[in-house]
C-alpha positions as semicolon CSV with decimal commas, in nm:
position;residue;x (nm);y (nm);z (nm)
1;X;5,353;3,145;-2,380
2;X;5,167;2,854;-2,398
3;X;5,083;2,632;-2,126
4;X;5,120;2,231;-2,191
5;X;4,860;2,005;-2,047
6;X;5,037;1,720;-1,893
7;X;4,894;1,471;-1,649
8;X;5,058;1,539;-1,363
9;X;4,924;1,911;-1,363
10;X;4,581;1,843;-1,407
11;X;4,642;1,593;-1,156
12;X;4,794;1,891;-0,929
13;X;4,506;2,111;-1,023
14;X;4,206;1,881;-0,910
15;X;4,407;1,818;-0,599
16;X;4,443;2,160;-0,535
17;X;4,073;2,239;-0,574
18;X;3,964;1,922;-0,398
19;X;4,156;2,035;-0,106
20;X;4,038;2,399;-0,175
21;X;3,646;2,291;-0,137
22;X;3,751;2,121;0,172
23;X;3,840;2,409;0,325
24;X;3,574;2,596;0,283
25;X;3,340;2,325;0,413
26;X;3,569;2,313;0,721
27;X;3,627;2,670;0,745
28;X;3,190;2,651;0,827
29;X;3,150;3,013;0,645
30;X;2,883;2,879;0,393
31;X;2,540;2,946;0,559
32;X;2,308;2,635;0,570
33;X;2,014;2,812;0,735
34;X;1,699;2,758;0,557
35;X;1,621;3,139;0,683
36;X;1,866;3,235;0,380
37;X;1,728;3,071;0,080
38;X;1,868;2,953;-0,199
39;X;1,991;3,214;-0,486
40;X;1,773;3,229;-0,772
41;X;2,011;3,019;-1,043
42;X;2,070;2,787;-0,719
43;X;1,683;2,737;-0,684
44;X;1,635;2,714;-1,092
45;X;1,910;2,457;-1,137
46;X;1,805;2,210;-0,791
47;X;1,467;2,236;-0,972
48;X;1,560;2,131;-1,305
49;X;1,782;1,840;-1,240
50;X;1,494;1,726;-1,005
51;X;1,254;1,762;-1,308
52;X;1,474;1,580;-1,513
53;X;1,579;1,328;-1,288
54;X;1,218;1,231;-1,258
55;X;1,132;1,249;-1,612
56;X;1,391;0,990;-1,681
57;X;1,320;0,712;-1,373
58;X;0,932;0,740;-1,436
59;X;0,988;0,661;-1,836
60;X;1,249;0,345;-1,787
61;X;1,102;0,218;-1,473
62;X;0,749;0,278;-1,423
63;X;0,499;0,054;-1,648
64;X;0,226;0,244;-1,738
65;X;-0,015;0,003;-1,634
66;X;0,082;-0,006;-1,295
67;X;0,079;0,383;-1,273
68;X;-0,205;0,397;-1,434
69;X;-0,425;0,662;-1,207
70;X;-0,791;0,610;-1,077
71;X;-1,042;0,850;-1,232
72;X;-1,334;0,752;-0,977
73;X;-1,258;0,949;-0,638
74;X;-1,484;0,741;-0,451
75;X;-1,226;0,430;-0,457
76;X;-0,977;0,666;-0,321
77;X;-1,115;0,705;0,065
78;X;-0,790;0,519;0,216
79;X;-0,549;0,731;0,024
80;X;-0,705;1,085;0,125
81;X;-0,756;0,984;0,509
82;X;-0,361;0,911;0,432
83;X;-0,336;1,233;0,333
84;X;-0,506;1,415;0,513
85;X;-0,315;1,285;0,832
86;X;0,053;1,270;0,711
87;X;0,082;1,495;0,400
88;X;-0,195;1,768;0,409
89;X;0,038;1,931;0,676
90;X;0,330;1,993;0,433
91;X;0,146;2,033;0,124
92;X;-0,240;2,154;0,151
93;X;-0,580;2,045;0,053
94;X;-0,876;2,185;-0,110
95;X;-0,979;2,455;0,109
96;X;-0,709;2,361;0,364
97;X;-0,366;2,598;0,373
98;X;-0,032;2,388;0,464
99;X;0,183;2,465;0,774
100;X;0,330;2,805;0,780
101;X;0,640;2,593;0,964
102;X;0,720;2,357;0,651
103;X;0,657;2,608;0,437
104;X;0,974;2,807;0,557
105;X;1,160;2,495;0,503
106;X;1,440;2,539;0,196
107;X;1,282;2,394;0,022
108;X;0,928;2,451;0,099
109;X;0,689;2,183;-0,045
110;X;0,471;2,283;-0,325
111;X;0,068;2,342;-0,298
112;X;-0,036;1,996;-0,487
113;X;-0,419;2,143;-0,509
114;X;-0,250;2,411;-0,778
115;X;0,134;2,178;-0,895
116;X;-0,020;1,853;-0,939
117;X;-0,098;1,895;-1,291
118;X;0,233;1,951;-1,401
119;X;0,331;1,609;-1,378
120;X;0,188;1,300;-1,592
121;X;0,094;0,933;-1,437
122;X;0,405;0,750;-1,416
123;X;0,627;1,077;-1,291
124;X;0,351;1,123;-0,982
125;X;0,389;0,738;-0,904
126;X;0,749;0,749;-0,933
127;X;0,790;1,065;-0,707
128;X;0,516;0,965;-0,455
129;X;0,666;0,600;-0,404
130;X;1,045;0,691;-0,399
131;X;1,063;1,047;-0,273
132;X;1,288;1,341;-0,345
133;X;1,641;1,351;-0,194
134;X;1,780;1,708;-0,008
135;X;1,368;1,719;0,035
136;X;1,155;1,712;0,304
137;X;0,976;1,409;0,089
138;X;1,005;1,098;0,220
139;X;1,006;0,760;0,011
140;X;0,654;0,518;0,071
141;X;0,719;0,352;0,365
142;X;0,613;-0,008;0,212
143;X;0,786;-0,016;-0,131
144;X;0,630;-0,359;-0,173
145;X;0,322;-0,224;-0,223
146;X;0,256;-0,065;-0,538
147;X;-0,132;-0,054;-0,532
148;X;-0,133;0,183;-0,228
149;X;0,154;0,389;-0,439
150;X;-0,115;0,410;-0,698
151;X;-0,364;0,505;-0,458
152;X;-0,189;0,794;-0,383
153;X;-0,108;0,888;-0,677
154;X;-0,433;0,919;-0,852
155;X;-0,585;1,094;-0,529
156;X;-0,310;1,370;-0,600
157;X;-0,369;1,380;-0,966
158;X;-0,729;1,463;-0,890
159;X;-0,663;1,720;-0,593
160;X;-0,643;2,033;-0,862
161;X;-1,017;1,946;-0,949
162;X;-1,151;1,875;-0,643
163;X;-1,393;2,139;-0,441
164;X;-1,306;2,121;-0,014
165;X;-1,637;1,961;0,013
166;X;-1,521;1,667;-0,192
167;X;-1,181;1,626;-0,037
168;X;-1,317;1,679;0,322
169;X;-1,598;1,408;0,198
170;X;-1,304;1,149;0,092
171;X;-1,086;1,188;0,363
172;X;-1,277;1,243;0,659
173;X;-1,606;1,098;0,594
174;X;-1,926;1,180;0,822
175;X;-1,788;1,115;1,144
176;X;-1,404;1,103;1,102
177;X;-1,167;1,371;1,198
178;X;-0,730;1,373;1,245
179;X;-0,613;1,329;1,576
180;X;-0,293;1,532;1,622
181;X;-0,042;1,356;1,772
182;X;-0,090;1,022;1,989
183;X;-0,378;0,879;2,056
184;X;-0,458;0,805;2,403
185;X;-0,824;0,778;2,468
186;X;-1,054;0,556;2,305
187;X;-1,285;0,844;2,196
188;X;-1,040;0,972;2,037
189;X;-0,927;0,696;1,808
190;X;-1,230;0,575;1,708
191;X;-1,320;0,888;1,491
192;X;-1,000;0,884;1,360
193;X;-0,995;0,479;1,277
194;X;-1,382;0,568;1,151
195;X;-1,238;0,785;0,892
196;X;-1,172;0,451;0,703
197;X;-1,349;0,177;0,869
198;X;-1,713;0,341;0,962
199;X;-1,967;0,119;0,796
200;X;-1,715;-0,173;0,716
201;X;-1,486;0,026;0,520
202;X;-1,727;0,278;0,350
203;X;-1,799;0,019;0,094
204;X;-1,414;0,064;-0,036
205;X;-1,262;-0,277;-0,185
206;X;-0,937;-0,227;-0,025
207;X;-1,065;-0,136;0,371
208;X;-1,120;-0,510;0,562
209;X;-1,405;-0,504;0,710
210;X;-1,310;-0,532;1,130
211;X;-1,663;-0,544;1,256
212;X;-1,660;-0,888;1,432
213;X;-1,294;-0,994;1,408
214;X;-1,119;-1,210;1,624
215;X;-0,996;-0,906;1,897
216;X;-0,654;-1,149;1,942
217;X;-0,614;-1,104;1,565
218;X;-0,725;-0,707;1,511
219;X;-0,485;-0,681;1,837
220;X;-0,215;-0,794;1,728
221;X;-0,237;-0,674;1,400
222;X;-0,248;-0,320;1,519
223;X;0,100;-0,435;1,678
224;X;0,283;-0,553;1,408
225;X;0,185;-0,227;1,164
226;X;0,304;-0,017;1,432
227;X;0,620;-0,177;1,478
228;X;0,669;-0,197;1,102
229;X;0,620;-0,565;1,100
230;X;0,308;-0,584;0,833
231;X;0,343;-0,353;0,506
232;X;0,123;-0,063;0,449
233;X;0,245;0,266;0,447
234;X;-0,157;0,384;0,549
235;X;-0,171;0,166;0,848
236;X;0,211;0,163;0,972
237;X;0,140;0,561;1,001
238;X;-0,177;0,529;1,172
239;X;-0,067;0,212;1,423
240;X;0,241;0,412;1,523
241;X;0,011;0,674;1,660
242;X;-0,212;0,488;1,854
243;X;-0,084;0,442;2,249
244;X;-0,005;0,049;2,310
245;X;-0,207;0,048;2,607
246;X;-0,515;0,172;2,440
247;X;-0,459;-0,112;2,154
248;X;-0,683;-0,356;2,362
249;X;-1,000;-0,151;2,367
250;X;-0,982;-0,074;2,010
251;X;-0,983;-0,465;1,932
252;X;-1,272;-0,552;2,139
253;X;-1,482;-0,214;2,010
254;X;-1,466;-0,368;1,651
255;X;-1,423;-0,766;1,746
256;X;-1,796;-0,683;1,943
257;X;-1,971;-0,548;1,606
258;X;-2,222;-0,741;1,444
259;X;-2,077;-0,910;1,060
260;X;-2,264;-0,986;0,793
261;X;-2,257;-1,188;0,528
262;X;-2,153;-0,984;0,186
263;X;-2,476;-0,953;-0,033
264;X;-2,437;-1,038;-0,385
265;X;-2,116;-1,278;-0,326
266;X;-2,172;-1,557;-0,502
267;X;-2,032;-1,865;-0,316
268;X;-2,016;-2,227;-0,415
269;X;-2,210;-2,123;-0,764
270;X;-1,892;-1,911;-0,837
271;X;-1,679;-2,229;-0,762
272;X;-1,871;-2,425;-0,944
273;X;-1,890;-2,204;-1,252
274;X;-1,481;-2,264;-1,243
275;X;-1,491;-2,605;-1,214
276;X;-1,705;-2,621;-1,528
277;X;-1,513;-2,428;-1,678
278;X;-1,161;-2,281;-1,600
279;X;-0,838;-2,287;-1,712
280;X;-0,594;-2,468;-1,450
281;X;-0,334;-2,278;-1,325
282;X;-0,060;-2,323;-1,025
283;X;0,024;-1,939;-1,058
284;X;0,361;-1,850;-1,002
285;X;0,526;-2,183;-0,822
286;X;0,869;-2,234;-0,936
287;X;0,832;-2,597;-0,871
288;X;0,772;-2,850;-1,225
289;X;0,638;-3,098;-1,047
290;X;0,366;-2,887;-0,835
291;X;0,239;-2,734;-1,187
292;X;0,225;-3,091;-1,312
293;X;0,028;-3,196;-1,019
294;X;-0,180;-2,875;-1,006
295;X;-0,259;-3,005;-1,386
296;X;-0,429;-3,339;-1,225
297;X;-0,556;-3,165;-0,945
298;X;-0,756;-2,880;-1,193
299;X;-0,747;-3,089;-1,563
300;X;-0,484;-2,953;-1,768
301;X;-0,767;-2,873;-2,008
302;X;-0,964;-2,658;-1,759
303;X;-1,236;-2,862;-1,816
304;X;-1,161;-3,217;-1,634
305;X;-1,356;-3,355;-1,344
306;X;-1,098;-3,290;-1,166
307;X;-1,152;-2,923;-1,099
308;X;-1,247;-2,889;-0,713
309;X;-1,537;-2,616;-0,617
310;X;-1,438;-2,302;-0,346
311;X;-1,582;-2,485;-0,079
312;X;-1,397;-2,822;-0,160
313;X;-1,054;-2,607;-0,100
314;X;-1,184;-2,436;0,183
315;X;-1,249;-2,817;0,394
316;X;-1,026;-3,038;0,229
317;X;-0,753;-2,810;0,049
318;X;-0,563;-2,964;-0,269
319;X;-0,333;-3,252;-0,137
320;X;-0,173;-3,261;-0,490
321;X;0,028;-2,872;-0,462
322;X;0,058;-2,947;-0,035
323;X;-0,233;-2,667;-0,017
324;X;-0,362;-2,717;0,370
325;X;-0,746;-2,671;0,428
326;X;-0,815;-2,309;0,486
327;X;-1,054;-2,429;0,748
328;X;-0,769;-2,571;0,941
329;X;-0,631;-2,200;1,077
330;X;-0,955;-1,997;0,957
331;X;-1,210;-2,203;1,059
332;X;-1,488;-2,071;1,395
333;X;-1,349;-2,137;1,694
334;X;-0,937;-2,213;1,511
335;X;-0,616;-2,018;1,621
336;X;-0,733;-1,653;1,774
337;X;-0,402;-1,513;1,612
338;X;-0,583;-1,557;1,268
339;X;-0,829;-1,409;1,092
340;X;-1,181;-1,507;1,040
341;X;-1,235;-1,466;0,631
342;X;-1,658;-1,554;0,719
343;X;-1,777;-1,177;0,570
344;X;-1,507;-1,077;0,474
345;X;-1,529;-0,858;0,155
346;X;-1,444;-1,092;-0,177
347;X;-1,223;-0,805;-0,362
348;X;-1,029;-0,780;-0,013
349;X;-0,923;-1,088;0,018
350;X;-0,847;-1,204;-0,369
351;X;-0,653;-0,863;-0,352
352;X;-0,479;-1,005;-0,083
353;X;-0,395;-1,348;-0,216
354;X;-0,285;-1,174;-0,549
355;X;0,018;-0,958;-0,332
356;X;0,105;-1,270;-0,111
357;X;0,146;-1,449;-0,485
358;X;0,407;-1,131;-0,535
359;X;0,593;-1,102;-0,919
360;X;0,515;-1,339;-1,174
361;X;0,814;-1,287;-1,304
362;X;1,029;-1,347;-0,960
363;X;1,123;-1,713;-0,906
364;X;0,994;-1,842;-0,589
365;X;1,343;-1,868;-0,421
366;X;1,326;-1,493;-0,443
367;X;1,006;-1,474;-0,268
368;X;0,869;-1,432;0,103
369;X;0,829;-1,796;0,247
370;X;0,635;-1,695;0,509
371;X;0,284;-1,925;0,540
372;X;0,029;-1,709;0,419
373;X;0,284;-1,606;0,110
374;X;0,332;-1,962;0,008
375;X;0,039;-2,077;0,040
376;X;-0,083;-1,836;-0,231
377;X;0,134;-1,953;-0,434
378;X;0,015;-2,273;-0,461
379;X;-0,393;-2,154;-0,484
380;X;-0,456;-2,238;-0,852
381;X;-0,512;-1,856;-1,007
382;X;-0,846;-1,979;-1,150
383;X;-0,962;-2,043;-0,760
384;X;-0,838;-1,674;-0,586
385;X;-1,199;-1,489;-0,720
386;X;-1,452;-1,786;-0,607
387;X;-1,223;-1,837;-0,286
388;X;-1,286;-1,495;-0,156
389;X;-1,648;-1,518;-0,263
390;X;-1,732;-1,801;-0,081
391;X;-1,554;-1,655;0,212
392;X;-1,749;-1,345;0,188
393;X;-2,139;-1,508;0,151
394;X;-2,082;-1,715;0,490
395;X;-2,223;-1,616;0,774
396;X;-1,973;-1,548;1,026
397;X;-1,957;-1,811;1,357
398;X;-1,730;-1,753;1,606
């Protein structure tokens, strides 16, 4: 006898087995408990898919420049004190075991120091950035920024290489230790902020230096990466853990240190090197008419008279693209809710300008229109670099 496929029985059959698996979910007799395991094929196939699933999002979404990894551990300090306080538990360090409590989660998350290797560039920043479902991995808290994604990413790519006395070098420094849970006494945050910012920054291009910052700005600051208000994954985690009350005294501890200018910024002379020189450029504006007057305001050529020095912008700012003075909110003795740029370090803050700019390829209706975001986008690109090094060879005033 044969049995004739018609549409109304398969129909019949998927219902039946729809309403089958229901059952059984109701019926509560499958055992969840992560005491139990998964079976071996269970484990093998969850695995696999995973592999896969990574394979393919890291090769048709991740540019390989962007995910291209760091080979010098010393420009990796902010990513391992990152580490060290929010992933070290679950996944180990050199010469540091993880948790015996996440490990006997189902499942458990691997040893990086010994996996690491088996994944290339693109699949570690795709994995690290958007996390694994079902997994105790979480996505990066600030998907907008990719260069702390890559951070990570090439800290982990180097942890298989790297001796305890290295990784305990990166990511707690001389001083610096992890504070378990919050933070409460000022003695106790200060080794743990030190981990990062000892020595303004431990000469690192992406740590601000905080020694003599406004304490209104570093205040509120601390407020606004707790609350999730500012993006960065490093700082929201470390903000959230610091008591509110105790936000105060860390301000004024930093605001009181001595800044210094930045030897070997180059100032005005950098500015002026541009304006002899420079190709004009509005950036990213979506506007025809601010490129055509950033054109008159820089030469179109890059070499008209036109082109204004750092220290022009940073009193009179560029009337032509609506680009305000930068004196007029950063300026000694200007709004305490701001930041003073005087000593600032110059790869900071052209960093900086270069992620307010956001996407080249994203129109500028897309973008953020908060102030700081649009007036980025309207610093000509040739200005960012002698900007932030004029910034960074004044001597700070308060």
């Amino acid at each position: 006898m044969v049995l004739k496929l018609t549409w109304k029985r398969i129909l019949s059959a998927a219902t039946i087995a729809a309403a089958l698996g229901i059952a059984i979910a109701w019926s509560g007799v499958i055992n969840i408990g992560a005491s139990t395991g998964h079976w071996a094929i269970t484990d093998w196939f969850l695995h696999w898919s995973m592999r896969n699933t990574v394979r393919t999002y890291a090769a048709f979404t991740v540019d390989r420049k962007t995910a291209a990894v760091s080979d010098d551990n010393a420009q990796l300090v902010s990513a391992a004190g990152h580490y060290a306080a929010q992933c070290a538990v679950c996944h180990g360090a050199p010469g540091e075991q993880p948790s015996p409590v996440i490990q006997a989660a189902t499942p458990s998350p691997p040893d990086l120091a010994k996996t690491a290797g088996s994944w290339n560039d693109r699949q570690l920043f795709w994995i690290v950035k958007h996390g694994i479902k079902f997994t105790p991995m979480p996505a990066w808290p600030a998907q907008d920024r990719d260069d702390e994604v890559r951070q990570m990413a090439s800290f982990v790519a180097q942890l298989p290489a790297m001796s305890a006395e290295q990784y305990r070098r990166l990511a707690y420094g001389e001083r610096g230790r992890v504070v378990a849970g919050q933070v409460t006494r000022l003695e106790e945050a200060l080794p743990d902020c030190d981990r990062c910012h000892a020595e303004d920054g431990r000469d690192q291009p992406d740590i601000p230096v905080l020694a003599g910052q406004k304490p209104a700005y570093l205040a509120a600051a601390l407020r606004a990466f707790a609350a999730g208000e500012r993006s960065s994954a490093v700082m929201e985690a470390a903000a959230a853990r610091i008591d509110p009350g105790l936000i105060p005294a860390l301000a004024k501890h930093y605001a009181a240190q001595t800044r210094l200018p930045k030897p070997g910024a180059s100032g005005d002379r950098a500015g002026d090197a541009d304006r002899a020189g420079s190709t004009g450029s509005i950036g990213t504006s979506g506007s025809a008419g601010n490129a055509a007057s950033a054109d008159r305001a820089t030469g179109a050529d890059g070499t008209g008279d036109g082109i204004p020095s750092a220290a022009e912008v940073v009193e009179k700012g560029l009337p032509e693209v609506n680009l305000p003075a930068c004196s007029s909110c950063h300026g000694p003795g200007k709004r305490p809710g701001y930041p003073m740029l005087d000593g600032q370090k110059a790869e900071y803050m052209a960093a900086r300008l270069r992620h307010w700019r956001g996407d080249p390829a994203v129109v500028d209706a897309r973008k953020p229109n908060a102030p700081m975001p649009m007036i980025a986008r309207r610093i000509p690109e040739h200005l960012i670099e002698p900007l932030a090094r004029h910034f960074a060879s004044r001597r700070p005033e308060r």
